[in-house]
C-alpha positions in Angstrom: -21.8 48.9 -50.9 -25.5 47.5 -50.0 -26.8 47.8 -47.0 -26.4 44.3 -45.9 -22.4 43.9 -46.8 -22.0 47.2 -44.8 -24.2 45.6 -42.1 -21.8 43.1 -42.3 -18.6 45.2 -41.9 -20.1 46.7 -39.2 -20.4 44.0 -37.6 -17.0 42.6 -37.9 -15.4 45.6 -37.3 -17.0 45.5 -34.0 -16.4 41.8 -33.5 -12.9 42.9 -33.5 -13.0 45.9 -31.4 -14.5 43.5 -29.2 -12.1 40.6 -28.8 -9.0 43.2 -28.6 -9.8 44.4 -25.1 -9.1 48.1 -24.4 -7.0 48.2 -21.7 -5.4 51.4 -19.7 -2.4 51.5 -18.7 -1.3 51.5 -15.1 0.4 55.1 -15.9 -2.9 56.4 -16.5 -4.3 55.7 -13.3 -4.6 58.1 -10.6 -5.8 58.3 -7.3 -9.6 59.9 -7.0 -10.7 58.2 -9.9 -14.0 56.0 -10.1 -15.2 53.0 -12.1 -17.2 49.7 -12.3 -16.2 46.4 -11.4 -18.3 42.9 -12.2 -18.8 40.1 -10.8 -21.2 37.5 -9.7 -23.2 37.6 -6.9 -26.4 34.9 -7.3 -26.4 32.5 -9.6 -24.8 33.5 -13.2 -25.7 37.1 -13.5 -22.8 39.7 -13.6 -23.8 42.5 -11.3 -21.6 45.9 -11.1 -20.3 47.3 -8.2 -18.3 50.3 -7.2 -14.7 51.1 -7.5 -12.6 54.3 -6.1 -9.3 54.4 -6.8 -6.7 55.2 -3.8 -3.7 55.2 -5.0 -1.1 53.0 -6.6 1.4 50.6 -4.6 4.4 51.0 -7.6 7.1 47.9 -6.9 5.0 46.6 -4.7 6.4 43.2 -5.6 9.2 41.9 -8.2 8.6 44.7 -11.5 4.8 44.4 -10.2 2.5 47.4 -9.3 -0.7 47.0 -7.4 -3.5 49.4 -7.6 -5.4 50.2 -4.1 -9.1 50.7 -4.5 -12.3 50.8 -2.1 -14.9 49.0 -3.5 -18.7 49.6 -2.5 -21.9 48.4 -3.9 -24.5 45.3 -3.8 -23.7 43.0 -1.0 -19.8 44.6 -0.5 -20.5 46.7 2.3 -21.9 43.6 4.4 -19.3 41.2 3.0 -16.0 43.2 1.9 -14.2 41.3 -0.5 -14.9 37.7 -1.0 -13.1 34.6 -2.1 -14.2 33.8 -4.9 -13.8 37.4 -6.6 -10.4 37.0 -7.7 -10.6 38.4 -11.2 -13.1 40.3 -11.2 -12.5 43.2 -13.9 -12.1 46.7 -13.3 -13.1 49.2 -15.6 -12.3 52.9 -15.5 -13.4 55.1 -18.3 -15.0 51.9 -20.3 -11.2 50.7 -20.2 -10.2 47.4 -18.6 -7.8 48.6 -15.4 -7.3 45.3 -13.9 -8.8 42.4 -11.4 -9.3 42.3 -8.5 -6.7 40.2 -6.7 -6.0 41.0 -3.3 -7.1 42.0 -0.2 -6.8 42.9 3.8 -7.6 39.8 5.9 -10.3 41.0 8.9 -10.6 44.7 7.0 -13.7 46.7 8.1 -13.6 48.2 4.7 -13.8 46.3 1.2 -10.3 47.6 0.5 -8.5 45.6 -2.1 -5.5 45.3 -4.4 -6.3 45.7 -8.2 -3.9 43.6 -10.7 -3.0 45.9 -13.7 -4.6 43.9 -16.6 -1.2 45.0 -18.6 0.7 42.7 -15.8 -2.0 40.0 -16.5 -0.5 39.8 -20.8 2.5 38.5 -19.9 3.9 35.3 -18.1 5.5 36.3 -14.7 8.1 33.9 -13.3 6.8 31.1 -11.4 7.0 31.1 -7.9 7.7 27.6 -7.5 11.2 27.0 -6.2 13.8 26.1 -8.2 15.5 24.0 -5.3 11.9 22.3 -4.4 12.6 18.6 -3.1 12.2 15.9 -5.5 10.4 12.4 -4.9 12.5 9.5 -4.8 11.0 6.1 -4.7 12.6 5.5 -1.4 11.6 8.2 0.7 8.6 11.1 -0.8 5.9 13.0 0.8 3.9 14.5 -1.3 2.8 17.6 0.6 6.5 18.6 1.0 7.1 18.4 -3.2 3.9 20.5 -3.3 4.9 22.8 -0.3 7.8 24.0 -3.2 5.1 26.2 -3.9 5.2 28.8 -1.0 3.0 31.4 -1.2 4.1 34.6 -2.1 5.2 37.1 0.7 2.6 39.5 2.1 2.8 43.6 1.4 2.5 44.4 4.9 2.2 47.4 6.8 2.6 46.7 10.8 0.2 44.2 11.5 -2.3 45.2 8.1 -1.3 42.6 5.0 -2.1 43.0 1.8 -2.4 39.0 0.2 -3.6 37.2 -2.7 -7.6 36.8 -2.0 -7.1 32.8 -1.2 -8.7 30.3 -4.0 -11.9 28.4 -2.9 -11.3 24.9 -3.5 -14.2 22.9 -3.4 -14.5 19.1 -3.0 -17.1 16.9 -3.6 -17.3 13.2 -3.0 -14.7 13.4 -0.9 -15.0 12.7 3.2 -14.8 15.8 6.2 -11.7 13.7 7.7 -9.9 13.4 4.5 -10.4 17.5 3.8 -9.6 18.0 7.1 -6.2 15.7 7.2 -4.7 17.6 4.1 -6.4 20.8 5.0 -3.2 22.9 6.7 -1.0 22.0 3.3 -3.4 23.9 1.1 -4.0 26.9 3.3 -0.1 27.2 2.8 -0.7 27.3 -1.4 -3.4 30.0 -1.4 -6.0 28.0 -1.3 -9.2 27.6 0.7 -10.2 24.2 0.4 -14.4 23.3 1.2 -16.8 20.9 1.5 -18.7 21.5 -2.4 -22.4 21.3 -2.7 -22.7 18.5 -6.3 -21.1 15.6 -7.0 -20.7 15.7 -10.6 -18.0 17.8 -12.6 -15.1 18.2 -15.3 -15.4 15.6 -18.2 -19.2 14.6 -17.0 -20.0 18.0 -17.4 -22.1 19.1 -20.1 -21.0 21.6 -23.0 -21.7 24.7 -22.0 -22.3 27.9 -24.7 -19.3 30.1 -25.1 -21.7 33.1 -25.4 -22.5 32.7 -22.1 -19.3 33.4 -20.7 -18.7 37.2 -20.3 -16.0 39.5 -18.0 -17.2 38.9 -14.4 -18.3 35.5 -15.3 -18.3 32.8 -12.2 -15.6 30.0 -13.3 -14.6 26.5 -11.8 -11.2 24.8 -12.5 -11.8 21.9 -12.5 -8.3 19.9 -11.0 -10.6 16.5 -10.6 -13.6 15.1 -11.9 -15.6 11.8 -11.6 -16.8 10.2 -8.4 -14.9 13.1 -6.8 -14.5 16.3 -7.9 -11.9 19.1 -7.0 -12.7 22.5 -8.4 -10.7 25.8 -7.9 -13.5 28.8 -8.3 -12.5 32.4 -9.3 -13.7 35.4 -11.6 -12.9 36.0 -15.9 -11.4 39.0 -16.2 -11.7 39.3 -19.9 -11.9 37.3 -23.2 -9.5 37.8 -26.2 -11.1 35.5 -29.4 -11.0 32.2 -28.0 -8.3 33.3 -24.9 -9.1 33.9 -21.4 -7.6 35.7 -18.4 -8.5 35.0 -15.3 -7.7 35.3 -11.8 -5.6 38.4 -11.0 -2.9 36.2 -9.3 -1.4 32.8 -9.8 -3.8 29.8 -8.5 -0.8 27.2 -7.6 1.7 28.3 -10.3 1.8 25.8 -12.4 3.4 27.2 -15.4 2.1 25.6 -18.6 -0.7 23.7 -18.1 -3.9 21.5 -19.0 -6.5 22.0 -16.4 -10.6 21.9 -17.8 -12.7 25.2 -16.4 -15.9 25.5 -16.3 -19.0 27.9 -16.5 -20.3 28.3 -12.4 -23.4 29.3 -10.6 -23.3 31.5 -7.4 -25.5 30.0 -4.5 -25.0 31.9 -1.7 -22.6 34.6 -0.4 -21.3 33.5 2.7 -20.4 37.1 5.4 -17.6 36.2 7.7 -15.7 37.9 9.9 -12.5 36.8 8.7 -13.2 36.6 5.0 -16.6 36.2 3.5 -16.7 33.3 0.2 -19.2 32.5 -2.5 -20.6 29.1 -2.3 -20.6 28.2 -5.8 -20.8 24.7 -8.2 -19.7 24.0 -11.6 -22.6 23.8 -14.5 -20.8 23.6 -17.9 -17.3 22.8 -19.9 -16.0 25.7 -21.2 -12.9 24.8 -22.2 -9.1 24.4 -20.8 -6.6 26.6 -18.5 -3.5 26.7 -20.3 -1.1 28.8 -18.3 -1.0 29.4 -14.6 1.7 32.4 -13.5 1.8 34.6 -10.3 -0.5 37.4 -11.9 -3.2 35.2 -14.0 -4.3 32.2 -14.9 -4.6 32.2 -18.8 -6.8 29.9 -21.2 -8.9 29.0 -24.2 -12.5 28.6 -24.7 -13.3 25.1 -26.3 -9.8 23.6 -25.4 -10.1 19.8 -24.2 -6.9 19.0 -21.3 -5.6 16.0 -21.1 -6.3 14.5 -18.2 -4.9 11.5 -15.7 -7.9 8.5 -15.6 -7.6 6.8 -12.5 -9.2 3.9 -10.8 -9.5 3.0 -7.2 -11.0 0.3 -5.5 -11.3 -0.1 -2.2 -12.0 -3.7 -0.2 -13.3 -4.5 3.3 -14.6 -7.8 3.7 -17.9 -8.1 2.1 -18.0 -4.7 0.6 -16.1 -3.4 -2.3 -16.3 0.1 -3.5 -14.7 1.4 -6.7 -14.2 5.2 -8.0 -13.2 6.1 -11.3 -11.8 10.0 -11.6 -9.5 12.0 -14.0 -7.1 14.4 -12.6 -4.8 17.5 -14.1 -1.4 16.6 -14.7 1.1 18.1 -12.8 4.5 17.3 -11.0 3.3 18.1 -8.0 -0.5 18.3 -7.8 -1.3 14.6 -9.4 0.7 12.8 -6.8 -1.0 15.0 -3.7 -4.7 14.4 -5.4 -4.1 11.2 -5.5 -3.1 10.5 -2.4 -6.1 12.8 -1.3 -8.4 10.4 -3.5 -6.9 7.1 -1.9 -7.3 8.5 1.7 -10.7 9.6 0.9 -11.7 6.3 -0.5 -10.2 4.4 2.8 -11.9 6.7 4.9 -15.2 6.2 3.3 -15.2 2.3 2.9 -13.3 1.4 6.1 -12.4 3.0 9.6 -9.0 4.7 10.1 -8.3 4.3 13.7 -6.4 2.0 15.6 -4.9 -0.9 14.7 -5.7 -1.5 11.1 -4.0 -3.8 7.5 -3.8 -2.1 4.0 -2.6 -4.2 0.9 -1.9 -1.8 -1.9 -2.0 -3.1 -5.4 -0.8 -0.8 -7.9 -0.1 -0.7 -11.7 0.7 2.2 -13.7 0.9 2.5 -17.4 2.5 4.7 -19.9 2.3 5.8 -23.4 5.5 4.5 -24.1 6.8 2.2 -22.0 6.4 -1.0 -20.0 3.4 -0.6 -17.0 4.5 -0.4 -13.7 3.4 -3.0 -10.9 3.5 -3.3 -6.8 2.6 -4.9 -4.1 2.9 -3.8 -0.3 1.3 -4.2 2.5 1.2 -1.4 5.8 0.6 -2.2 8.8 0.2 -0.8 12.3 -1.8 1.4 14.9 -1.2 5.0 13.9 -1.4 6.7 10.6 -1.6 3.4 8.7 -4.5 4.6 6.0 -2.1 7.6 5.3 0.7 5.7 4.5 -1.3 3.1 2.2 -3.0 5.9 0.7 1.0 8.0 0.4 2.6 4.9 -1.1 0.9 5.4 -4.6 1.5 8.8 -4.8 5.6 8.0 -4.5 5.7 6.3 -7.9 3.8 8.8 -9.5 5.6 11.7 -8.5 9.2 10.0 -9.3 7.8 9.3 -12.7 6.5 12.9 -13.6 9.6 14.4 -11.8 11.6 12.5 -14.4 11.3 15.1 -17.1 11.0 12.4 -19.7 7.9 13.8 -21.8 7.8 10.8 -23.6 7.0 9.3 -20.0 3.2 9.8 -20.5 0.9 8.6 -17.9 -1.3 6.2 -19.2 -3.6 5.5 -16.1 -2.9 4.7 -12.7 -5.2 1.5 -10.7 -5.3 1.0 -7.0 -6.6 -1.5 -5.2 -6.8 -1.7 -1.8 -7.6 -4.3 1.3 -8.3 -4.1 3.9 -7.9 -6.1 7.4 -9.4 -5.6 10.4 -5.8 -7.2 12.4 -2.4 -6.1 12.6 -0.2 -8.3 9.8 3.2 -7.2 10.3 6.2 -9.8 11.1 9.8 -9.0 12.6 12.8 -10.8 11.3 13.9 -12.0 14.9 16.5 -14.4 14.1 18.9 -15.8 11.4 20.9 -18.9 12.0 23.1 -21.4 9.9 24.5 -24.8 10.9 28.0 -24.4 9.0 30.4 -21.8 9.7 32.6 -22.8 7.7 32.0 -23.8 4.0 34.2 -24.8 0.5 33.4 -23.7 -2.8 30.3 -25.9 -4.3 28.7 -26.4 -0.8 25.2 -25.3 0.3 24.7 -23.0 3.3 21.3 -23.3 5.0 19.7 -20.4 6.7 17.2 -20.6 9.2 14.7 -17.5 9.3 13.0 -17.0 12.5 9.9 -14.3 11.9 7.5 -13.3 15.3 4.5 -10.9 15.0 1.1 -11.4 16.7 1.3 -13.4 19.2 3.3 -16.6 16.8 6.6 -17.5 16.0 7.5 -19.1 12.9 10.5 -20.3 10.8 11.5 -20.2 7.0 14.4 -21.8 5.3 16.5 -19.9 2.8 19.5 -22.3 1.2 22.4 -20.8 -1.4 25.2 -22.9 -2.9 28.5 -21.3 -3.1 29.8 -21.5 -6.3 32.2 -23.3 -8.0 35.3 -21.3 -7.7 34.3 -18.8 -5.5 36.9 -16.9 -3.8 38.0 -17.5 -0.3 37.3 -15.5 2.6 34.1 -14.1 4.9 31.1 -14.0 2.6 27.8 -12.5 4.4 24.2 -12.9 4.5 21.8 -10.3 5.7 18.1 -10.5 5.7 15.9 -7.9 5.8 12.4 -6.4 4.2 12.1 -4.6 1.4 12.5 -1.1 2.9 16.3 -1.7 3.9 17.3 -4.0 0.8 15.8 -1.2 -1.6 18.0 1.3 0.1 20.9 -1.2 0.0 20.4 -1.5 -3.6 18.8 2.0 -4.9 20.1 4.0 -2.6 22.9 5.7 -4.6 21.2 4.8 -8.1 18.3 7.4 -7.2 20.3 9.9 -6.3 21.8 9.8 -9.9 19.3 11.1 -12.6 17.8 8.8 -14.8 18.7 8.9 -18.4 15.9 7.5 -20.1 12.0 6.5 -19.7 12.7 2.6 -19.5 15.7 3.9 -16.5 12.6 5.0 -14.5 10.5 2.5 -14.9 13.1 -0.4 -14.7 14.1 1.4 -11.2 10.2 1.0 -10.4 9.7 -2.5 -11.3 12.9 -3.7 -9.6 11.6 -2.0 -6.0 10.8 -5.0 -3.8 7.5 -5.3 -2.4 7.3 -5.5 1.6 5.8 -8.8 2.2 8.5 -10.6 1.3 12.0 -11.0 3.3 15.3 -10.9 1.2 18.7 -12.8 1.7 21.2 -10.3 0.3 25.1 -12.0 -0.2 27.2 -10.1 0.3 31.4 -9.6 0.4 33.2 -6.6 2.2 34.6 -5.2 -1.0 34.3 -2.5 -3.2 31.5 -2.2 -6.2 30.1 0.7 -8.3 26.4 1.0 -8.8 24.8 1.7 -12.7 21.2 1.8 -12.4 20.5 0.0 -8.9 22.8 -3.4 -10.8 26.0 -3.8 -8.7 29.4 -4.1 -10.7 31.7 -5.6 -8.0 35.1 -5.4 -7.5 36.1 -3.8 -10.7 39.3 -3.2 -12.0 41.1 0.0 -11.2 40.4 1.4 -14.7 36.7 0.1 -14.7 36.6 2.0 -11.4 37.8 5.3 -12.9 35.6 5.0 -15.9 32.6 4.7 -13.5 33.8 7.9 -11.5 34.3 9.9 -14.3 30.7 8.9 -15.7 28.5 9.5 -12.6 30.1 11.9 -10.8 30.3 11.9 -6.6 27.7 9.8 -6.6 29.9 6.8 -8.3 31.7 6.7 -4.7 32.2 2.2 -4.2 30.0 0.9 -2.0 32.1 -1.3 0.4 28.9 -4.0 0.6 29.3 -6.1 -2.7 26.3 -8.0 -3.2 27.1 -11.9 -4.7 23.6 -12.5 -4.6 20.0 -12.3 -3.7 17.2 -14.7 -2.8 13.9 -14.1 -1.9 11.6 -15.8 1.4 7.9 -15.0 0.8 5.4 -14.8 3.1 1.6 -15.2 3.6 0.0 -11.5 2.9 1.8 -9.7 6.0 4.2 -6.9 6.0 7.7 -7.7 6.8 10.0 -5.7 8.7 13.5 -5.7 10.8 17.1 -6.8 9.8 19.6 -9.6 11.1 23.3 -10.9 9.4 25.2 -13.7 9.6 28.7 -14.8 8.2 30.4 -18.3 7.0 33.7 -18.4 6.2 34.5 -19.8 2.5 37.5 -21.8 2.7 39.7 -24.0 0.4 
């Protein structure tokens, strides 16, 4: 064999040796013994630091061990353990241990809770709850669909708790108020959300050199990039080939995912007497996290995610603002970021106290289906950005809560107008000059609306038809909110059973700046879909039971008809009825 083909086996065989991390087992580890952890401390370099071994915490959670260590070294002594660390590898006898992963809030000692890197291998169950709420597109708050995900119970000793070091979550080109109003629902996942230092990251990101990254490595996960940027920062624990573990513990446990990472500089370490943080920023794309579980975050070097592109503008008068950012697809996360994004982008075009206007425009399109469009307007003197800013995150979340994968999210627009006066009506009165009508007449309605200081009237006229039964025949009208629950509100409750079910259920959601005339008769219907099927016949109605279960119980409010009463770009609200009798 020459030199340089034995050169050559060398060096593969050592290639090898490399990418198939040594690891040692958790039974091998014993109090009393020492080793080296990594991690970064200023900019990219990985610096060592000290590790004793304690002892190991055995069931400390479900089939999960934890290995208690005091770390000491560099900064450590001055900072204990940082956010920012999680991840960072362990080694004891050149083997890989684990990563560091937890830690004792307001310790005087860096004490903290090693992962076993053999826990790390394999997907753990997720900790989101099976029984977390679901969006409907009549009534969803985000933050409660992502408050599923409750952070995992504390190993606690009196007062002393042993936790998942919380995930720095930096945002840039996003507003204090808007970090501050969703603030308390991260601190709930695990995560530390702050103000970040660029504004640039995920897809404008250059390509950064895999080489570069190494075991202690800063990295950013990047969950938003564009005009603003959302970046999760933690530690690599080791590379495998192209794969990646990260982490130590889950980051919002995910499951399978597509989520960009990226290489990261260390600024500054930042002591505090709760828990100290690295201020860090993203530099370059490295490649995708594929797999977020309660004891890692797994992924591959040179992987592209796919990735939500959305478009907000924002409208105040004069000046117009638009954002363009791509966000991770999630269930829960998309719908929470994007109501983040909306409120930021409100917050930083136009004032969000007192009384204020929002018209939300909204279209939605998918890989295989027809786009989804709406219109609503909000209105008031308390929380009125936060509800603009909510209402396109409720579409969103009802469509990725489908489970339809063919349900692809395309891209999502906003835009948004503003108004500097309250534009909000009340339906005050309803009147009609017959009470009495026969089949083939007209019945006129007069629609008194009253909001700001003026009163106003709208006619509404529907012609009974030609052979319509006898008897009371009612007409109530009211805004959207109430007619949508008076139409949808048993056919959400029922799970769709196709993509074009969803989005038909979408598009047929009225918009609140009109007023609808429901007709209506006091008699028994089925619902399929939001369509009514009145007054079927007994066998119809047992077919109908059968197929959809409890929730196919008839609705006693049989709608005849619908018309609609638009107004002039103000919000619509309130309810009134009235009743003719049809006679022979």
């Amino acid at each position: 064999m020459s030199v340089s083909i034995r050169i050559l086996f060398l060096g593969m065989l050592s290639l090898c040796a490399w990418a198939q991390t040594a690891y040692m087992p958790l039974r091998e580890v014993t109090a009393g013994m020492r080793g080296k952890g990594y991690t970064v401390f200023t900019g990219q370099r990985v610096d060592p630091f000290d590790v004793e071994i304690l002892g190991i915490l055995e069931n400390a959670g479900p089939k999960q061990s934890v290995i208690l260590a005091r770390l000491s070294g560099g900064p450590l002594q001055h900072t204990g353990v940082m956010q920012g660390m999680s991840g960072s590898p362990v080694y004891i006898n050149g083997r890989l241990a684990g990563a560091v992963a937890l830690a004792f809030a307001f310790s005087k000692d860096p004490i903290a809770g090693i992962r076993p890197f053999e826990e790390m291998l394999e997907p753990k169950a997720v900790n989101r709850a099976e029984n977390a709420p679901r969006c409907t597109p009549l009534a969803c708050e985000p933050a409660q669909v992502l408050a599923a995900n409750v952070t995992p119970a504390p190993f606690a000793w009196g007062d002393a708790k042993l936790v998942d070091i919380a995930t720095p979550l930096s945002f840039s080109g996003f507003t204090p108020a808007a970090i501050e109003a969703f603030s308390p629902q991260l601190r709930a996942l695990g995560l530390e959300p702050r103000q970040g230092v660029t504004g640039g990251g995920g897809a404008r990101l250059p390509a950064g050199d895999p080489a570069a990254l190494k075991p202690g490595s800063m990295i950013s996960v990047q969950l938003m990039s564009g005009d603003m940027t959302v970046g999760a920062d933690g530690t690599l624990t080791a590379i495998d080939g192209k794969r990646v573990y990260a982490f130590g513990h889950r980051f919002v446990s995910m499951g399978d995912v597509e989520m960009p990472f990226a290489s990261a500089d260390v600024i500054a370490l930042l002591p505090n007497l709760s828990t100290s943080f690295k201020i860090s920023t993203a530099r370059k794309w490295m490649g995708a996290i594929t797999a977020d579980y309660s004891t890692a975050v797994r992924g591959e070097i040179g992987r592209r995610a796919r990735m939500v592109p959305v478009d907000i503008t924002v409208k105040g008068g004069e000046r117009l603002s638009k954002y363009h950012i791509e966000m991770v697809r999630d269930t829960a996360l998309t719908p929470y970021l994007l109501q983040m994004a909306a409120f930021s982008a409100i917050d930083a075009t136009e004032r969000t106290l007192g009384t204020s206007s929002y018209s939300v425009r909204q279209r939605v399109e998918f890989a295989n289906a027809v786009p989804m469009n709406s219109l609503n307007i909000y209105s008031g003197e308390f929380n009125i950005p936060m509800l603009a800013a909510q209402s396109g995150a409720i579409p969103v979340a009802y469509a990725m809560q489908s489970g339809f994968r063919d349900l692809n999210i395309k891209s999502v627009g906003l835009e948004i107008e503003s108004f500097e006066k309250r534009r909000q009506v009340t339906i005050e009165e309803v009147t009609s000059r017959r009470r009495t009508v026969r089949p083939g007449d007209t019945v006129d309605l007069e629609i008194v609306f009253a909001g700001e200081g003026r009163r106003f009237t709208r006619k509404a006229a529907y012609q009974v038809p030609r052979g319509a039964p006898t008897g009371v025949l009612n007409f109530t009208v009211s805004d959207a909110l109430l007619t949508n629950f008076a139409e949808f509100g048993k056919a959400v409750m029922v799970p769709p059973r196709t993509p074009d079910q969803v989005v038909h259920l979408l598009n047929n959601l009225r918009g609140n700046t009109k007023a609808y005339v429901r007709v209506w008769r006091a008699e028994p219907a089925f619902q399929a879909q939001g369509e009514d099927i009145p007054d079927p016949p007994p066998s119809a109605a047992n077919l109908y039971a059968r197929s959809q279960g409890t929730a196919a119980t008839p609705n006693y409010n049989s709608k005849v008809a619908e018309l609609d009463v638009p107004l002039d770009n103000v919000m619509v609200s309130g309810s009134k009825t009235i009743s003719v009798e049809v006679t022979e």
